[in-house]
C-alpha positions as CSV (number, residue, x, y, z in Angstrom):
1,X,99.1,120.4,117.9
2,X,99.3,123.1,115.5
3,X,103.1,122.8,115.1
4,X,102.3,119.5,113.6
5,X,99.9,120.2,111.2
6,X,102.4,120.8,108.2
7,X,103.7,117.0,108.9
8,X,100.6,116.0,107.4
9,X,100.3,119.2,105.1
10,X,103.9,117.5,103.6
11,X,102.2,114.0,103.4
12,X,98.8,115.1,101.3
13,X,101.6,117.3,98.9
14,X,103.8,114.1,98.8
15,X,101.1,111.4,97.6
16,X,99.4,114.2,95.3
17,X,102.8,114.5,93.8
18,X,102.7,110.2,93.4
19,X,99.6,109.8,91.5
20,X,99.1,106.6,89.8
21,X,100.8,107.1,86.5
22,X,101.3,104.3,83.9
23,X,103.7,105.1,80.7
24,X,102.0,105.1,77.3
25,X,104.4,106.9,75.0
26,X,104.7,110.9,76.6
27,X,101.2,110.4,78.1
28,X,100.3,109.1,81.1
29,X,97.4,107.8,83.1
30,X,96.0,109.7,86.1
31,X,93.3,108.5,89.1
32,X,90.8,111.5,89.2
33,X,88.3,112.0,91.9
34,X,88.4,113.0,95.2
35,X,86.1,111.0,97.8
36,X,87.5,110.8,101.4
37,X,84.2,110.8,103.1
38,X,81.5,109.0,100.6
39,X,78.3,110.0,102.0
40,X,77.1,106.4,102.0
41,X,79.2,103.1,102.4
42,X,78.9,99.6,101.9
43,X,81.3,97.3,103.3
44,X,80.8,93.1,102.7
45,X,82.9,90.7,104.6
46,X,83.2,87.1,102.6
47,X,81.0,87.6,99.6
48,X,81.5,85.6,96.2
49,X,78.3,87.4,93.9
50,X,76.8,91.0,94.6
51,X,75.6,93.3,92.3
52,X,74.8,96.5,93.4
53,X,72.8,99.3,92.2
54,X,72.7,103.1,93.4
55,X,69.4,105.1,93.1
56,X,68.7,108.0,90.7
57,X,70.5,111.1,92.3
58,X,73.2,108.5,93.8
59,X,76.3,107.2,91.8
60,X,79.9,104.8,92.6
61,X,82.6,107.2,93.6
62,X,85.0,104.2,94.6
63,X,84.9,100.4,94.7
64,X,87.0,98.3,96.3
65,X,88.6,94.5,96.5
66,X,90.1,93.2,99.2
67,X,91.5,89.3,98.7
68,X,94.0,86.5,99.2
69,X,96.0,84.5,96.8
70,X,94.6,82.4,94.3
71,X,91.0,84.5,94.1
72,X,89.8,85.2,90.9
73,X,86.9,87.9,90.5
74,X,84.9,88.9,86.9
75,X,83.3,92.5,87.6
76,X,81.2,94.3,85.6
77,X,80.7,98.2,85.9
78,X,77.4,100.6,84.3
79,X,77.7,104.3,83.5
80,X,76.2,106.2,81.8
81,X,72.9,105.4,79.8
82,X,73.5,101.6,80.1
83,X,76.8,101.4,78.8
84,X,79.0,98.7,80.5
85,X,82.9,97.7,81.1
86,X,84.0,94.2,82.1
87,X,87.4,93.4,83.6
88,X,88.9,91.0,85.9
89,X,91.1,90.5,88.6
90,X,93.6,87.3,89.1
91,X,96.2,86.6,91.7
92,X,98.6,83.6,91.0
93,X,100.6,82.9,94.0
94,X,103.8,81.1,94.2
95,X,105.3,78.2,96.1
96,X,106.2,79.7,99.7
97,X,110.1,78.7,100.6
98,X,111.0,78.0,103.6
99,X,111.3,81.2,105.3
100,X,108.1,82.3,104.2
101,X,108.4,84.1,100.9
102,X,107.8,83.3,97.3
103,X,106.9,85.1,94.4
104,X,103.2,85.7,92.7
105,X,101.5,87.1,90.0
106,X,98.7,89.8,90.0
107,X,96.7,90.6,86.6
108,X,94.0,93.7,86.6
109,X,91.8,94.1,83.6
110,X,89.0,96.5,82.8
111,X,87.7,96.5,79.2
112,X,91.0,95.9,76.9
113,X,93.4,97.3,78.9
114,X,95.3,94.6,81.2
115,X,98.6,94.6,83.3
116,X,100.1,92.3,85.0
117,X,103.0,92.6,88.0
118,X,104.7,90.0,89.6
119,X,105.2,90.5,93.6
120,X,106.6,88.6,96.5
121,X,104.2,86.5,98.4
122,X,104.6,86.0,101.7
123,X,101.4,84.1,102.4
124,X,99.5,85.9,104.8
125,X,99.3,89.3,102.6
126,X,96.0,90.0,100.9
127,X,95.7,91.8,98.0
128,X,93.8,95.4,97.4
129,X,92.3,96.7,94.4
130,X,90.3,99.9,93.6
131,X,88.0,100.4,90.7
132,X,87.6,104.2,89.9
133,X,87.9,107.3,87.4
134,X,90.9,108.2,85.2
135,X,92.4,110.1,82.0
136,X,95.2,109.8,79.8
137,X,97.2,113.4,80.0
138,X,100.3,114.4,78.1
139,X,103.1,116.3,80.2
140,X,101.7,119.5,80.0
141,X,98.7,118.2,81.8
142,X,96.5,118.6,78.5
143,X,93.2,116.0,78.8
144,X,93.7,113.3,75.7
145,X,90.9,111.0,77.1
146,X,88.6,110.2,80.3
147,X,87.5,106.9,81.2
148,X,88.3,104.0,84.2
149,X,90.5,102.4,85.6
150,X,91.6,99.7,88.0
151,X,94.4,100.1,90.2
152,X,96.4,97.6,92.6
153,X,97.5,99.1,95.7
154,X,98.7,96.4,97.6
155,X,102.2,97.0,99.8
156,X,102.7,100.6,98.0
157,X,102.7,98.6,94.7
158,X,100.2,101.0,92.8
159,X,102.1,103.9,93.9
160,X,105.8,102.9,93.4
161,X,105.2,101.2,89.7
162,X,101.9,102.6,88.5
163,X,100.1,99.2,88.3
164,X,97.3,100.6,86.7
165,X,94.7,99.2,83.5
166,X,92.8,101.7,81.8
167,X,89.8,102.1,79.3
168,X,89.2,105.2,77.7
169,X,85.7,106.2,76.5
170,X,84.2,108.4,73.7
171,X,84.5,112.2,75.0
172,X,81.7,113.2,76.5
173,X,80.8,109.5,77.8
174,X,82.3,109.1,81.0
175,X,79.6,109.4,83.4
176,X,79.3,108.4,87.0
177,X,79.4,104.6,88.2
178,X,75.7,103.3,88.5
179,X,75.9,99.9,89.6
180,X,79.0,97.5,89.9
181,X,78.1,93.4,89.5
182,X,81.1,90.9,90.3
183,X,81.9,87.3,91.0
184,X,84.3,85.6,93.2
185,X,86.1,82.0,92.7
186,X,86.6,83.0,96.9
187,X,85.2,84.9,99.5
188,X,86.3,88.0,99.1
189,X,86.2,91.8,101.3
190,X,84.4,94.8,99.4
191,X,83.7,98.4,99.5
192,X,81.2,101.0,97.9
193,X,81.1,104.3,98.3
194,X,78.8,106.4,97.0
195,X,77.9,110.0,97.1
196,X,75.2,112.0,94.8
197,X,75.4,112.2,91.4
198,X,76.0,115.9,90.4
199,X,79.1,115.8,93.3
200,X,80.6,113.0,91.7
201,X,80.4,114.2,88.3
202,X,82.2,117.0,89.1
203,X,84.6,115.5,91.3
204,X,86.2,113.0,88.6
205,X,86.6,116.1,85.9
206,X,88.9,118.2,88.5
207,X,92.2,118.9,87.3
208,X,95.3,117.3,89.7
209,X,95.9,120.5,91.5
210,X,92.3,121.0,92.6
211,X,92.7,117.1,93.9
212,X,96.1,117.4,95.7
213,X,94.7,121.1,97.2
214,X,91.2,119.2,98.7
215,X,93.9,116.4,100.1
216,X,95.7,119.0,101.8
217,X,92.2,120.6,103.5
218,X,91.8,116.8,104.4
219,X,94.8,115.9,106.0
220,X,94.4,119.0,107.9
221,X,91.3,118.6,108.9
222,X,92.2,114.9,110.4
223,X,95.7,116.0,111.3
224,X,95.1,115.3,115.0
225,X,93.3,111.8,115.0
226,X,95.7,110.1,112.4
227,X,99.3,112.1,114.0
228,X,98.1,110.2,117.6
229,X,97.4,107.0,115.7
230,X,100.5,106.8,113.5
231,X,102.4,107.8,116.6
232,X,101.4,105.8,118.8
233,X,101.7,102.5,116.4
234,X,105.4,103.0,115.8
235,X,105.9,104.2,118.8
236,X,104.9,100.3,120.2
237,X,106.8,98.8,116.7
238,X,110.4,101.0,118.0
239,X,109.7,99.8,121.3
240,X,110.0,96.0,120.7
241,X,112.1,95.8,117.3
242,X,113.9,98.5,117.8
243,X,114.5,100.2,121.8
244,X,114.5,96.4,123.4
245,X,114.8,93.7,120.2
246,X,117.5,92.2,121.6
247,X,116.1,92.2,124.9
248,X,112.9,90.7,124.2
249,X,114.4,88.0,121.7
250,X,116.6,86.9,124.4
251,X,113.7,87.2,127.0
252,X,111.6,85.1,124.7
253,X,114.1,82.0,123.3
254,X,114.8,81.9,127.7
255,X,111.3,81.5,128.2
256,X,110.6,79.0,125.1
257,X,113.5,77.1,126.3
258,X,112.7,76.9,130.0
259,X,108.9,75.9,128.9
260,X,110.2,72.9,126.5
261,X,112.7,71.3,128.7
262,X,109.7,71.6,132.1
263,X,107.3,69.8,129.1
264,X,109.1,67.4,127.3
265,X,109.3,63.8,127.2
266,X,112.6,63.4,125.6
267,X,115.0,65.8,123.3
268,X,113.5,65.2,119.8
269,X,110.5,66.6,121.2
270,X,112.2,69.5,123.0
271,X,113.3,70.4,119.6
272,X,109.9,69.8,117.8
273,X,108.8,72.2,120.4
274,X,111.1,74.4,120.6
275,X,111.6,75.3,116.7
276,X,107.5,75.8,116.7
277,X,108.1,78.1,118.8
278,X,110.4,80.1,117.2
279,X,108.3,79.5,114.5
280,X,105.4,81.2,115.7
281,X,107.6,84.3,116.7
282,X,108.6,84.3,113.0
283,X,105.1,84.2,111.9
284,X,104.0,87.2,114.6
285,X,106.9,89.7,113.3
286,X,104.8,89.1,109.7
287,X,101.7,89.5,110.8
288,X,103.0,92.8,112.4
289,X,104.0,93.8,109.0
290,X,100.6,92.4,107.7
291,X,99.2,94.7,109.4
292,X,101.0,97.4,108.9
293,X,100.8,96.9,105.1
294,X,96.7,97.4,105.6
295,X,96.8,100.3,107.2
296,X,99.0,102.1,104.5
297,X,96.6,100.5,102.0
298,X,93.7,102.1,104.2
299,X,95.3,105.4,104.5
300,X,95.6,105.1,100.7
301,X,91.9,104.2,100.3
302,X,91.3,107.2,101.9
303,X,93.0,109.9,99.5
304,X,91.6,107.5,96.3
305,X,95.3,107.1,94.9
């Protein structure tokens, strides 16, 4: 088990070495904090309007959306001694052709900063955003401003293009998350972690190395449970689309083809029933990917890119 450990070592190093980072001029902006394990979560399934405030020696490490096309969500964060940031989240989704694709449109907002990416849509994938701590950086790593940020990290998307909006505050003003209020146009998944105060505070002031370092102590620590997870997953994914695709495809279409000529009434309705089929193998290889996609996007979740 040991052996493997610097598989994992390699991953933390690689996605430290990715931070978010969105070009303005020769800065750039970075995701700080580092919150694997929040000492208390929150996790809502299909809510439209929550507002949620932590207690005194408690503050927001990380929040989190989780929706389909066509939601809209208004959010409002506190910090500080009352002071307040409003932004909002949009996903237009395009027509889907007929093999399932199209092409979207996702805006984040917080405060005045906004961005806006456009991403293929294949229907079924939800969209992921996280609400956090930043700072604008030069290349020497020199600190030109803190503040928050919100961050899209959908299929990778956050990672490969730095689709990131960011709101700077007045030094000395960014302070811990104290409440987060938001409402939905849809249902809509959501997570809070939150840890104490003092922890966090010092948390989203830690330079990038410190960050990537405590990543590396993580993915050690869970080396073993996430190696036997990851490896077992692909190993069933190279086992039918890969080892035996052609095999099972041809196993399948005999089956579908056997069952619609046994149940049909005539051939138009052999081929009605025989392209749904086919249809509904299409739509299972997606949802394979579907779910693949989400656990990246968890994985992510849990370093806080």
């Amino acid at each position: 088990m040991k052996k493997n450990l610097h598989i994992f070592v390699l991953l933390a190093i690689l996605i430290g070495s990715c931070v978010i980072v969105s070009p303005i001029s020769a800065n750039s902006i970075v995701t700080t904090g580092y919150f694997p394990t929040a000492e208390k979560e929150i996790e809502l399934d299909k809510v439209q309007n929550f507002t949620f405030t932590a207690n005194s020696t408690y503050a927001i490490a990380s929040v989190q959306f989780k929706a389909p096309k066509y939601t809209e969500i208004n959010y409002t964060i506190t910090y500080g001694a009352g002071n307040s940031i409003d932004g909002y989240i949009s996903y237009e989704a395009g027509a889907i052709d007929f093999f399932g694709y199209g092409e979207g449109v996702t805006t984040i907002n917080i405060g005045s900063s906004t961005d806006s990416r456009r991403y293929v849509d294949t229907g079924l994938l939800p969209k992921w955003e996280i609400v956090g701590y930043a700072r604008e950086q030069d290349d020497n790593g020199t600190v030109l401003s803190n503040g928050y940020a919100i961050t899209d990290v959908s299929l990778g998307v956050g990672l490969q293009s730095g689709f990131i909006a960011y709101q700077s505050v007045p030094s000395g003003e960014q302070q811990p998350i104290e409440s987060i209020s938001f409402t939905s146009n849809q249902p809509v998944w959501m997570y809070i972690g939150t840890g104490p105060r003092e922890e966090i505070q010092t948390n989203i002031s830690k330079t990038a190395l410190e960050t990537v370092n405590e990543w590396i102590q993580w993915a050690v620590q869970f080396a073993g449970t996430l190696k036997d997870f990851v490896v077992e997953f692909f190993g069933w994914l190279k086992f039918f689309f890969v080892d035996n695709l052609l095999l099972w495809m041809g196993l399948y279409i005999a089956i579908t083809l056997a069952l619609c000529s046994l149940t049909s009434k005539n051939i138009f309705d052999f081929y009605h029933k025989f392209f749904r089929y086919q249809t509904r193998m299409y739509k299972f290889i997606i949802e394979m990917w579907r779910v693949f996609a989400e656990i990246v996007g968890t994985v992510r979740g849990w370093f806080r890119i």
